[in-house]
C-alpha positions as CSV (number, residue, x, y, z in Angstrom):
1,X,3.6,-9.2,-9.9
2,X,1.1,-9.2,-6.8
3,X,-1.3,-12.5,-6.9
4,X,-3.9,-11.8,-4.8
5,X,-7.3,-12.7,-6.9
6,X,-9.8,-12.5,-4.0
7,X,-9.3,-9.3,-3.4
8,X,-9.8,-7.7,-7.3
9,X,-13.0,-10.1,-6.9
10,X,-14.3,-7.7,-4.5
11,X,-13.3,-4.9,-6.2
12,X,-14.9,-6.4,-9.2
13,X,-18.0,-6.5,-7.5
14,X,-17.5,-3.1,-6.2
15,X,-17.5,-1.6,-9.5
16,X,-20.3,-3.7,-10.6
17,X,-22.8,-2.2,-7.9
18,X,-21.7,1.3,-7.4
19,X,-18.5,2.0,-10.6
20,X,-16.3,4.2,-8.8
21,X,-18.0,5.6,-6.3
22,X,-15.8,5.4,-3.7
23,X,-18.1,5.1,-1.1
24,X,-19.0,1.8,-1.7
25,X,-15.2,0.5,-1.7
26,X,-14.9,2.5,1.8
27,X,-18.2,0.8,3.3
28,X,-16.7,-2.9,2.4
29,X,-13.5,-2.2,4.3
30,X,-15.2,-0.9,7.0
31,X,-17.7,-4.1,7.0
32,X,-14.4,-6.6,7.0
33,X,-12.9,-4.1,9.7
34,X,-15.5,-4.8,11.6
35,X,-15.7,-8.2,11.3
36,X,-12.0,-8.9,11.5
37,X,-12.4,-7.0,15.2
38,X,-15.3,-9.6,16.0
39,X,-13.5,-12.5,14.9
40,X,-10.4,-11.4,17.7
41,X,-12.5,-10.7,20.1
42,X,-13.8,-14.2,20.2
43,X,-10.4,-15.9,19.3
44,X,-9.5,-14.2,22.8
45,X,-12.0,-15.8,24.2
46,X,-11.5,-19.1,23.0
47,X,-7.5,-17.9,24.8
48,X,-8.4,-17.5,27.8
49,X,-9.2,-14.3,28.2
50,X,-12.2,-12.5,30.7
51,X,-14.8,-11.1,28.6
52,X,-13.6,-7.6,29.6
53,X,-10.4,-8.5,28.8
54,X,-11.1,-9.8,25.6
55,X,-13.3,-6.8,24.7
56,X,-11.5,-4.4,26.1
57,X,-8.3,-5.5,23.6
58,X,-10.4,-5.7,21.0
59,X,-12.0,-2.1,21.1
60,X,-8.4,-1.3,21.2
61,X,-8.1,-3.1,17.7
62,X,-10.9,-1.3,16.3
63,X,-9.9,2.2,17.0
64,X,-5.9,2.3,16.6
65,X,-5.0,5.0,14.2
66,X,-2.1,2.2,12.9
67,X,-4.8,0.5,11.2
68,X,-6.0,4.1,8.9
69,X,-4.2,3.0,5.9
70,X,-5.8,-0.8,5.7
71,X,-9.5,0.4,6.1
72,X,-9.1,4.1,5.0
73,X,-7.3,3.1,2.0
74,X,-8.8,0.8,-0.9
75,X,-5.7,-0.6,-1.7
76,X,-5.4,-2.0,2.3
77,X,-8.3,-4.4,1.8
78,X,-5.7,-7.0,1.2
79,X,-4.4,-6.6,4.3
80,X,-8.1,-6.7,5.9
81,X,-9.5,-9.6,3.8
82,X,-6.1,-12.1,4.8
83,X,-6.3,-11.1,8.4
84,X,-10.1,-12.4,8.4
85,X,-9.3,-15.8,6.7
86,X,-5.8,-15.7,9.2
87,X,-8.4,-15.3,12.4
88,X,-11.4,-16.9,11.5
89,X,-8.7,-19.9,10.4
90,X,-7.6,-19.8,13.9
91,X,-11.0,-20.0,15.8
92,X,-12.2,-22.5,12.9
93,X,-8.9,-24.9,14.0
94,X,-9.5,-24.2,17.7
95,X,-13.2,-25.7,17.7
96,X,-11.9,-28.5,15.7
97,X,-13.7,-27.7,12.2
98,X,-10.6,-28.6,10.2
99,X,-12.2,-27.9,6.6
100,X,-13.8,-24.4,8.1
101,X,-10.1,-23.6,9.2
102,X,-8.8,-24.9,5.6
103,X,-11.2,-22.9,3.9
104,X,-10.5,-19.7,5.8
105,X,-6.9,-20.3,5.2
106,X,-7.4,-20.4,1.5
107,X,-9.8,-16.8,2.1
108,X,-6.7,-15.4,3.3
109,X,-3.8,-16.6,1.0
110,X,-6.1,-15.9,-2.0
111,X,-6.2,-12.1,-0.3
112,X,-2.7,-12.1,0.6
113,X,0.6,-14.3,0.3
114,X,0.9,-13.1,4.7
115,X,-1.8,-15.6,5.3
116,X,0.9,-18.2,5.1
117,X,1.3,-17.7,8.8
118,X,-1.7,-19.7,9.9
119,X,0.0,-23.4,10.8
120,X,2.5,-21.5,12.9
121,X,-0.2,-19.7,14.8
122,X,-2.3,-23.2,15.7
123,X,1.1,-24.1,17.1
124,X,1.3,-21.3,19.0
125,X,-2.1,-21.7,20.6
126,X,-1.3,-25.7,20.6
127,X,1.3,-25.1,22.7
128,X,0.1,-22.2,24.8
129,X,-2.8,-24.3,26.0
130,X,-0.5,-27.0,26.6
131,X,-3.0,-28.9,24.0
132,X,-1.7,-32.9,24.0
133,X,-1.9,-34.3,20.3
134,X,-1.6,-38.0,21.7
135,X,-2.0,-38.6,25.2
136,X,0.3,-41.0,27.5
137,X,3.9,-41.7,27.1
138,X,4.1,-44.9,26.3
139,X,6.2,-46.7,23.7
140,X,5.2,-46.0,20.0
141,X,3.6,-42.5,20.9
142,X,6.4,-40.8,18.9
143,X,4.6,-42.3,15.1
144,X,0.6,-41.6,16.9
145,X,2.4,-37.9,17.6
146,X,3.7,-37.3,14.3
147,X,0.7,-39.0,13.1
148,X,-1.4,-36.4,14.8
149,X,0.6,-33.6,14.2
150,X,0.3,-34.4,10.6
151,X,-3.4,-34.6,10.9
152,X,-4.0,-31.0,13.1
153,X,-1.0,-29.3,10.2
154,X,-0.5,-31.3,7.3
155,X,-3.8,-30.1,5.4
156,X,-2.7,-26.3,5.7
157,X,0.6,-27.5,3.8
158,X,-1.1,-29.1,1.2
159,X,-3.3,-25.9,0.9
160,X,-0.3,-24.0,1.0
161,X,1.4,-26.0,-1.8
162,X,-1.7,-25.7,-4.4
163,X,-1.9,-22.1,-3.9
164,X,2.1,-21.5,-4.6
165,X,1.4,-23.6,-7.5
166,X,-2.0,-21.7,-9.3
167,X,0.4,-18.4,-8.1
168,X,3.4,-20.0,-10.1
169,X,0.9,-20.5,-13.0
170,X,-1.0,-16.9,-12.8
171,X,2.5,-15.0,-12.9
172,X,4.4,-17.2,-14.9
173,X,7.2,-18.2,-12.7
174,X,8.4,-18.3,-8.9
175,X,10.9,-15.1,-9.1
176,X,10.0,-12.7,-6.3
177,X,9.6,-9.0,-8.4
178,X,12.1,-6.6,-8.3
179,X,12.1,-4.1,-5.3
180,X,13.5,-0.4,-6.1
181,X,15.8,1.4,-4.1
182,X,12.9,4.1,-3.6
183,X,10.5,2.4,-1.9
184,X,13.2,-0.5,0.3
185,X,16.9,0.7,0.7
186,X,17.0,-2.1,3.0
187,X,17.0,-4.4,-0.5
188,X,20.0,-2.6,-1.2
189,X,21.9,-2.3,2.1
190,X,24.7,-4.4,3.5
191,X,24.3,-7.6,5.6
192,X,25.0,-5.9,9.0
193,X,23.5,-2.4,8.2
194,X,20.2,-4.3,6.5
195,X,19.7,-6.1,9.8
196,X,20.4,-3.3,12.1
197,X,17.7,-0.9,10.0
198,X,15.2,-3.5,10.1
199,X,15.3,-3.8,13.8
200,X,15.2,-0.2,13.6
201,X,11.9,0.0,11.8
202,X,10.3,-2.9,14.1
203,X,11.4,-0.5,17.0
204,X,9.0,2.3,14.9
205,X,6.3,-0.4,14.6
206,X,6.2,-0.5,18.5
207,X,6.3,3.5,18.9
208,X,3.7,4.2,16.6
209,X,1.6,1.4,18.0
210,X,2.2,3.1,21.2
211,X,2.0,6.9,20.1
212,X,0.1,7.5,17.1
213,X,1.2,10.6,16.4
214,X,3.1,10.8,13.0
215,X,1.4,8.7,11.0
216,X,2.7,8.4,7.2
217,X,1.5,6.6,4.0
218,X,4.6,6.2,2.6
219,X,7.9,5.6,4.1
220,X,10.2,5.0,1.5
221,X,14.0,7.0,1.0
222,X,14.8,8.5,2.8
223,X,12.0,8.8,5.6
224,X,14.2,6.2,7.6
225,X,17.8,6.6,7.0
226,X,20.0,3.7,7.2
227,X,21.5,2.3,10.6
228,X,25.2,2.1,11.1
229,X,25.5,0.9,14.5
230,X,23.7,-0.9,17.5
231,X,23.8,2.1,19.6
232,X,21.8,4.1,17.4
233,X,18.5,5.4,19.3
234,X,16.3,3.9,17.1
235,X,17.9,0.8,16.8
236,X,18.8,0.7,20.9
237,X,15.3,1.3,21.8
238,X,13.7,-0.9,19.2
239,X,16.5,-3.6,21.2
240,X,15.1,-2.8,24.5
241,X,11.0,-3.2,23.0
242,X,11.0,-5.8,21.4
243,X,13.4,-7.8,23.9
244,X,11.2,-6.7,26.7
245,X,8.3,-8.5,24.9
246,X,9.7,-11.5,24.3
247,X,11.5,-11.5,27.8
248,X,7.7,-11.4,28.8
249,X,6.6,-13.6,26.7
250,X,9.2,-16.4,28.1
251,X,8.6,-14.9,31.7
252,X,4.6,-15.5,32.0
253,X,5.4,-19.2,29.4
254,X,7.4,-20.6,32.3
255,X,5.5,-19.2,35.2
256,X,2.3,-20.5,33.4
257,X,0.9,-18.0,32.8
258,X,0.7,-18.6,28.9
259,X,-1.9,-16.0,27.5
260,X,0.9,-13.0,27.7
261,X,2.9,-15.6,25.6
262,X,0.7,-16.0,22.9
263,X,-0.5,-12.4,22.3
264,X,3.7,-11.7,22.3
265,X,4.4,-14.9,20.0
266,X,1.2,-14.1,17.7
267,X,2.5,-10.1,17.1
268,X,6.0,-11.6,16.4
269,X,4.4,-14.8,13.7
270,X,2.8,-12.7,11.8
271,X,5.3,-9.5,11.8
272,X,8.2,-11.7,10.6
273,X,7.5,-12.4,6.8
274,X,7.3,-8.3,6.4
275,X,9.6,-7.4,9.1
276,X,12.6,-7.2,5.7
277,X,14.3,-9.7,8.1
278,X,13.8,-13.4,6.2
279,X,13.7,-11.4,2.4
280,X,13.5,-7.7,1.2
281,X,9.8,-6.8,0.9
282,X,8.3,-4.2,-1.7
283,X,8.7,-1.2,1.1
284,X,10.4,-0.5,3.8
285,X,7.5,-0.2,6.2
286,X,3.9,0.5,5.6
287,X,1.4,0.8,8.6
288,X,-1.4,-1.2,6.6
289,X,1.5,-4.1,7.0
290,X,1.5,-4.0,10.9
291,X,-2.4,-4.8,10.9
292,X,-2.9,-8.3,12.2
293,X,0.6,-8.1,14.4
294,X,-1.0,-5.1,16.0
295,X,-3.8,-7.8,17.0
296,X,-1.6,-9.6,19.4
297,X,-0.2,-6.2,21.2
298,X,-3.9,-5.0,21.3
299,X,-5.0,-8.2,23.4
300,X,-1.8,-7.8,25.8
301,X,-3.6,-4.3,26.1
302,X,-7.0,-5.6,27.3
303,X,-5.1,-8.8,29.1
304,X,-4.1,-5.9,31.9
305,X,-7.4,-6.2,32.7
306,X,-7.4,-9.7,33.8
307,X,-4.6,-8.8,36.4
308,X,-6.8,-6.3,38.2
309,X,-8.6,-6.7,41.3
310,X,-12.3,-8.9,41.1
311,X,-14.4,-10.7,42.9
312,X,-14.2,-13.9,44.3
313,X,-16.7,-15.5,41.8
314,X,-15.0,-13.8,39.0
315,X,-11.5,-15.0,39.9
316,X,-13.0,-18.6,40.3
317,X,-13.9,-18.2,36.6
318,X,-11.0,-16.6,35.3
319,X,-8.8,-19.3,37.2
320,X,-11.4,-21.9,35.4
321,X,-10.8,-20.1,32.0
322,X,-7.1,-20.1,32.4
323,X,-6.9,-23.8,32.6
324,X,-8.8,-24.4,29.9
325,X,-6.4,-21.9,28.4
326,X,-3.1,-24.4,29.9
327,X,-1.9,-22.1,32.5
328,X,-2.6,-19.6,35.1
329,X,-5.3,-17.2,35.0
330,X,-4.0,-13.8,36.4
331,X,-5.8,-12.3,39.4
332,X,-5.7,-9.3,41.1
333,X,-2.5,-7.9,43.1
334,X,-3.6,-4.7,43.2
335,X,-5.7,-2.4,45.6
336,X,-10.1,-3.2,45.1
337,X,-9.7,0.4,43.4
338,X,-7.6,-0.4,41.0
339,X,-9.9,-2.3,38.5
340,X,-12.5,0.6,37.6
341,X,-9.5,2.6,37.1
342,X,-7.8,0.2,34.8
343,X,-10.7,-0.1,32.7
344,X,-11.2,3.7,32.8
345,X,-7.1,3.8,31.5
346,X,-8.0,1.4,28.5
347,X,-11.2,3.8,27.8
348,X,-9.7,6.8,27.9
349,X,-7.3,5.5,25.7
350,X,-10.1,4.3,22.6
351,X,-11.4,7.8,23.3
352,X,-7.9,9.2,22.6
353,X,-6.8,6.7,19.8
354,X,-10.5,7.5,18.1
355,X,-10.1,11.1,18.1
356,X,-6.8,10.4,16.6
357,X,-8.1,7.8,13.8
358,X,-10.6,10.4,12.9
359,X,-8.4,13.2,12.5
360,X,-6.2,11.0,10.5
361,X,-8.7,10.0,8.5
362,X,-9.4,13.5,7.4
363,X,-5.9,13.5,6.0
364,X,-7.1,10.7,3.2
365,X,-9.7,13.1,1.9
366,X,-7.5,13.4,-1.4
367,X,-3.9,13.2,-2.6
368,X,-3.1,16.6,-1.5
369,X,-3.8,16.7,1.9
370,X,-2.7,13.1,2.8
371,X,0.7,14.2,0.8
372,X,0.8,17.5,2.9
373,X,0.5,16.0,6.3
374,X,2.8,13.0,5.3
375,X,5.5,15.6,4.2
376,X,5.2,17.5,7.6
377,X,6.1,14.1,9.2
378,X,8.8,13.2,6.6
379,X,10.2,16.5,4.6
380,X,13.2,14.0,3.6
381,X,10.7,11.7,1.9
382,X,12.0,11.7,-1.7
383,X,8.7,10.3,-3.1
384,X,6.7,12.4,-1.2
385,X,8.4,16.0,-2.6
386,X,7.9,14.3,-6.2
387,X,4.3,13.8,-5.1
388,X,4.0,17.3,-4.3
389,X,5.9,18.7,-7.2
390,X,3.4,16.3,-9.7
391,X,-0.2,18.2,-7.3
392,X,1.8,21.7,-8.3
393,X,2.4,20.9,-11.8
394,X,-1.6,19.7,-12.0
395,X,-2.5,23.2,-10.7
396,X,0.4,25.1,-13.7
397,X,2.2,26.1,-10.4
398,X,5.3,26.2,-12.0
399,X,7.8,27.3,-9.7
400,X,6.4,25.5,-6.6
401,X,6.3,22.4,-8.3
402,X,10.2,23.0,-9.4
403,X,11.0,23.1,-5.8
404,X,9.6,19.9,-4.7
405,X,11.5,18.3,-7.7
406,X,14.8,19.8,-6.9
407,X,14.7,19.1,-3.2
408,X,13.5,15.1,-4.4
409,X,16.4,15.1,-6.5
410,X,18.9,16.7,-3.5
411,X,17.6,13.8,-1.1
412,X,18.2,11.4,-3.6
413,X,20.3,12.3,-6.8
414,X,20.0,9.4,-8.5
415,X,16.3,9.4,-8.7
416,X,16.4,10.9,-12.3
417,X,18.1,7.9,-13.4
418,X,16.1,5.3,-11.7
419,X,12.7,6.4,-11.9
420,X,10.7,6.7,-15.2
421,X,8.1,8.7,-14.2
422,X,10.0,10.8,-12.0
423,X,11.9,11.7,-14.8
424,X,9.2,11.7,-17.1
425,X,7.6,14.0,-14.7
426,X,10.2,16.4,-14.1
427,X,11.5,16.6,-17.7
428,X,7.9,18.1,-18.8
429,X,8.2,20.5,-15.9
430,X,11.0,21.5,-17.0
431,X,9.6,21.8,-20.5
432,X,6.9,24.5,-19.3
433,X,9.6,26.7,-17.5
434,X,11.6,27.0,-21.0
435,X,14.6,24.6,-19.9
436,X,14.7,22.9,-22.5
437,X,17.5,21.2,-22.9
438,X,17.5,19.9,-18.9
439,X,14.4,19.2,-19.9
440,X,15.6,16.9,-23.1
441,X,18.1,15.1,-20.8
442,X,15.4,14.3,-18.1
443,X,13.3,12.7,-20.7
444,X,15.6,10.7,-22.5
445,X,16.5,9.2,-19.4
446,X,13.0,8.3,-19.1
447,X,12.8,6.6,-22.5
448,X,16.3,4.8,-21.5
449,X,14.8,3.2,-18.6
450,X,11.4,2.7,-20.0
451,X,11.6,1.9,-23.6
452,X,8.1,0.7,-24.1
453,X,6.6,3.3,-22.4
454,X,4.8,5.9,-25.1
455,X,4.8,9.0,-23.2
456,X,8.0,10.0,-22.4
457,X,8.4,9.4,-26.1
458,X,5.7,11.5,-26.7
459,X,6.9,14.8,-24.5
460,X,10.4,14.1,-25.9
461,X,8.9,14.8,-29.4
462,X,7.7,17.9,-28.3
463,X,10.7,18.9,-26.3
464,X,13.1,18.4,-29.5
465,X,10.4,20.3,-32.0
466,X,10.8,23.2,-29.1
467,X,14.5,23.6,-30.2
468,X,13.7,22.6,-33.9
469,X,15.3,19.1,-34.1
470,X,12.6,18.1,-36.1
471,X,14.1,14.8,-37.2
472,X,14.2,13.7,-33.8
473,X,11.0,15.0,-32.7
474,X,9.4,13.2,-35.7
475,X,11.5,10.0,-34.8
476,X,10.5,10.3,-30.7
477,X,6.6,10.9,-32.0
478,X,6.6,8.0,-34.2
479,X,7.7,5.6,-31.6
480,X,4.7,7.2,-29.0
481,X,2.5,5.9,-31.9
482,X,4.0,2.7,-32.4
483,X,3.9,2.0,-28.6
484,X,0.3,3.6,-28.4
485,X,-1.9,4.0,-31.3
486,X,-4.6,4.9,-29.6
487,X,-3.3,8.1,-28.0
488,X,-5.0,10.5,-30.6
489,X,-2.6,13.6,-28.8
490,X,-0.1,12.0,-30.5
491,X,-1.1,11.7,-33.7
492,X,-2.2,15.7,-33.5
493,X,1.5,17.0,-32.5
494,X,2.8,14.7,-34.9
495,X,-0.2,16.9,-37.9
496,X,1.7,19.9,-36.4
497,X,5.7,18.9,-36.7
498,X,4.6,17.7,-39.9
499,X,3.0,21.2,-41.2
500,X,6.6,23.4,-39.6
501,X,8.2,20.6,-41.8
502,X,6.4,21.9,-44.5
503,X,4.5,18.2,-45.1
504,X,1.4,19.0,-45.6
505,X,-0.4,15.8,-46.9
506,X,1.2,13.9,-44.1
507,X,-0.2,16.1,-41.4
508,X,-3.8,16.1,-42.7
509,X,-3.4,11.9,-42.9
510,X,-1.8,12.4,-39.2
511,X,-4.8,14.6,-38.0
512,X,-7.3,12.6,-39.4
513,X,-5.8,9.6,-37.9
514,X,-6.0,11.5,-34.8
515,X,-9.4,12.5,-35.3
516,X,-10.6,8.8,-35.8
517,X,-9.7,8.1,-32.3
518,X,-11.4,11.6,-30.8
519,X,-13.7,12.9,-32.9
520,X,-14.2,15.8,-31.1
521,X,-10.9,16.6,-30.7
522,X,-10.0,20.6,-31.1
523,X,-6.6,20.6,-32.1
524,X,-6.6,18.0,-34.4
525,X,-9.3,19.5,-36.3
526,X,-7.0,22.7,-35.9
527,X,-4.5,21.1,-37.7
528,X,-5.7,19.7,-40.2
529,X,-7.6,22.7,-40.8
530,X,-5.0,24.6,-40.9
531,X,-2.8,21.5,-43.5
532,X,-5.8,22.2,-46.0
533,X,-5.1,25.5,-45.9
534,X,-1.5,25.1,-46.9
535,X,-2.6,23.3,-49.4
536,X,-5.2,25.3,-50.5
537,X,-8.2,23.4,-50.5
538,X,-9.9,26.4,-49.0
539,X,-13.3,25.5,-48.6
540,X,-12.2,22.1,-46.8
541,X,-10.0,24.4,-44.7
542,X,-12.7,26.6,-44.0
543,X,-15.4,24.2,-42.7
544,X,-12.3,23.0,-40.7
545,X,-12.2,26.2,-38.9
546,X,-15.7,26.6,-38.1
547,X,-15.2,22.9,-36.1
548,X,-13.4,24.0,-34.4
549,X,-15.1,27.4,-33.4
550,X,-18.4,25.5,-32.5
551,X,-15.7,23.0,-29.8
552,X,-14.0,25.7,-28.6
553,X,-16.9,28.3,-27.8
554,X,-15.5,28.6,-24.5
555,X,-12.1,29.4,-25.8
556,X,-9.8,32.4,-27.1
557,X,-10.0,31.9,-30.7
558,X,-9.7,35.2,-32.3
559,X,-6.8,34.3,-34.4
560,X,-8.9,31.1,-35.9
561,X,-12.0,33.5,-36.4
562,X,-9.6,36.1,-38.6
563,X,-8.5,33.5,-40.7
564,X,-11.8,32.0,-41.3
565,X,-13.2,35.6,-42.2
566,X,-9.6,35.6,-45.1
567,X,-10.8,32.2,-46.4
568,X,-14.3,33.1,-46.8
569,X,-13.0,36.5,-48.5
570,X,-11.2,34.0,-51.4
């Protein structure tokens, strides 16, 4: 129940020009990464900010590892795309083009619902740069104020408004979807333990923005446990971060000093409405999600810069710049030899943080290796051992793939019951190992929490035929048709129940229906082949069998070729 038509737009176009190529879904991210990065850098500007300083926070942007999962992956473009309109929304309202800045703002809510942000971060800058909306104090300045105010902030409302109306329309209602234990226990804790787990996870934010080193694409159960108490670690120190930003942020407000303020109060706007603080999001963290907040930590990055050492000239310009800005541009404090080494600190770190991004991007090669590193990381990950065990079950490693399901079931035993395709998944593993009957509970749990959902049906069928419950399996196989009657493996196992039940005419009806959907498929030929010959219409039978010969020259077929040589002997 996402609404986010801009960006399947863009994908739509993607698949127009290149189809699936992933490439060309890569390059486009890339493009808006790059762009996004501009659009910061001269946002900071517009802040106050040196040109070193602005760049210098955003090369830091560009190269964070954080950000692997919203360019690297196609599914972060949402996350890209909004932080574009969010920015460029931004600079558009600083220069005064209010329909630019409505239009950007409408880019971005279009791409993602985050984007609703935007009014709040005009205020920000409005009041970091001690901007006046009506000057003087006289009498009857309170209506020109809220006059004004309504003017600079009023439009984005209205443009908020339409948009929560076409996403009513689109999805049929206002409900927020469901959010599964799986991917946000948070949804699920207690008022006190939801809050203190939260804070816990914006303390993780912080570190990973700080140390890159175990990056993950999925956090769900039970990668973070939940949080019992305030003197927890994680929660303590994510206490002692974020308080010492805002603490900061207040600090360099009051002394003036207002740039410091904003790139705090911009990281903390735009964190909020995914922070699982106001409502329970869809996870309970996601590095694509701390994209744009990372924006404002990255500039307090390159402000350092501006607090270094410089020449005269340059401090009369950064003074200049900071009161343009509405308050005190920082200049040095520091020994002369401390600015080539502070810019040498900020470059060594993009070196480090580059290395790191492409290492990490090396991980999102494929499935498999993103899954492997993530599990190194996270080895309590439920989702991510049922990710493995589904890669070992592609591959027939049977036994391997068992493991990963067990230990997704220790971390979380209820997972069976929750999940459909987990239990879907892990009821046909257990199918190919011969444990049958765990495998026939696993699967009708699957149909009980999926109903309409064919294919559980489907390897039910097969899982009752296995212990000869033929009624069943011919019951479970009928509803996979009626849910999907375009699934021509269906139709085929239902041709085979149907000849073990000795119902011959029914299979060849049941093949042929199978074959009108794949022509070319082997075992429904098979089948019905093999139906004809039950009924002995031999040379039907016959021709059946060489079909299937001339599909399956590749194949093992001895067994079809000896009873093609008895039929011809007839």
């Amino acid at each position: 129940r996402l609404y986010r038509p801009l960006v399947v737009s863009t994908y739509a176009v993607n698949y127009a020009l290149g189809g699936l190529n992933p490439f060309g879904y890569h390059l486009v991210n890339v493009i808006l990464h790059l762009a996004v990065t501009w659009v910061l850098y001269v946002v900071a500007i517009e802040v106050g900010f040196s040109r070193v300083a602005a760049l210098m926070g955003a090369a830091v942007f560009a190269v964070h590892p954080i950000h692997t999962e919203a360019v690297t992956g196609v599914v972060g473009r949402a996350e890209v795309l909004m932080s574009l309109g969010v920015l460029g929304g931004l600079w558009a309202a600083i220069h005064g083009r209010a329909l630019l800045s409505l239009v950007a703002f409408g880019v971005g809510l279009f791409s993602k619902e985050q984007a609703a942000v935007l009014p709040f971060l005009i205020l920000l800058y409005d009041v970091c740069r001690r901007k006046r909306l009506v000057e003087g104090r006289r009498r009857g300045d309170r209506l020109k104020f809220f006059e004004a105010a309504i003017v600079r902030y009023g439009g984005y409302f209205l443009v908020l408004g339409g948009y929560l109306v076409m996403r009513g329309i689109a999805l049929q209602g206002f409900r927020l979807p469901p959010v599964g234990f799986i991917e946000n226990p948070l949804a699920y804790a207690e008022g006190y333990s939801r809050v203190l787990t939260a804070l816990k996870v914006a303390g993780k934010y912080l570190w990973l923005f700080i140390w890159p080193a175990s990056l993950s694409a999925d956090y769900s159960y039970n990668s973070i446990p939940i949080a019992g108490s305030i003197l927890e670690p994680g929660v303590f120190l994510a206490l002692v971060g974020w308080g010492g930003l805002l603490c900061l942020a207040f600090y360099s407000f009051f002394r003036g000093e207002r740039r410091a303020a904003f790139c705090v109060g911009f990281t903390a706007v735009t964190f909020l409405p995914v922070a699982n603080l106001i409502v329970p999001i869809g996870t309970i963290m996601g590095e694509r999600l701390f994209y744009l907040p990372s924006a404002g930590l990255c500039l307090l990055a390159g402000l350092t810069q501006d607090y270094l050492p410089r020449s005269a000239t340059a401090k009369s310009r950064l003074r200049e710049r900071g009161a343009r800005s509405g308050g005190k541009a920082g200049v040095g404090f520091l020994s002369t030899a401390m600015r080539p080494v502070g810019i040498a600190i900020l470059a060594l770190v993009c070196v480090s943080f580059t290395v790191r991004t492409f290492l990490r991007n090396r991980d999102w090669a494929n499935d498999e290796t993103l899954f492997q590193k993530d599990i190194q990381a996270f080895p309590e990950n439920a989702k991510l051992n049922f990710f493995m065990g589904s890669g070992a079950m592609d591959k027939q490693q049977w036994e391997r793939a068992l493991s990963f399901f067990q230990t997704a079931s220790a971390i979380n035993p209820r997972y069976s019951q929750s999940d459909a395709l987990f239990s879907n998944r892990y009821g046909k593993l257990l199918l190919e190992v011969g444990r049958t009957h765990e495998a026939i509970d696993a699967l009708e749990q699957a149909t009980g929490i999926a109903p309409t959902w064919s294919v559980p049906q489907f390897n039910l069928g097969l899982a009752y035929a296995k212990q000869r419950r033929y009624q069943e399996a011919e019951a479970a196989l009928r509803r996979a048709v009626s849910l999907n009657s375009q699934a021509a493996d269906v139709y085929s196992s239902l041709s085979r129940l149907l000849i073990e039940m000795s119902r011959f005419e029914e299979a060849v009806s049941a093949a042929e229906e199978a074959l009108r959907r794949d022509p070319e498929f082997l075992w429904a030929h098979f089948n019905r082949a093999w139906a004809l010959e039950k009924l002995g219409r031999f040379p039907e039978a016959a021709a059946g069998y060489e079909t299937v010969l001339s599909l399956g020259r590749n194949l093992d077929l001895g067994e079809i070729q000896q009873r093609l040589l008895k039929l011809r002997e007839r």
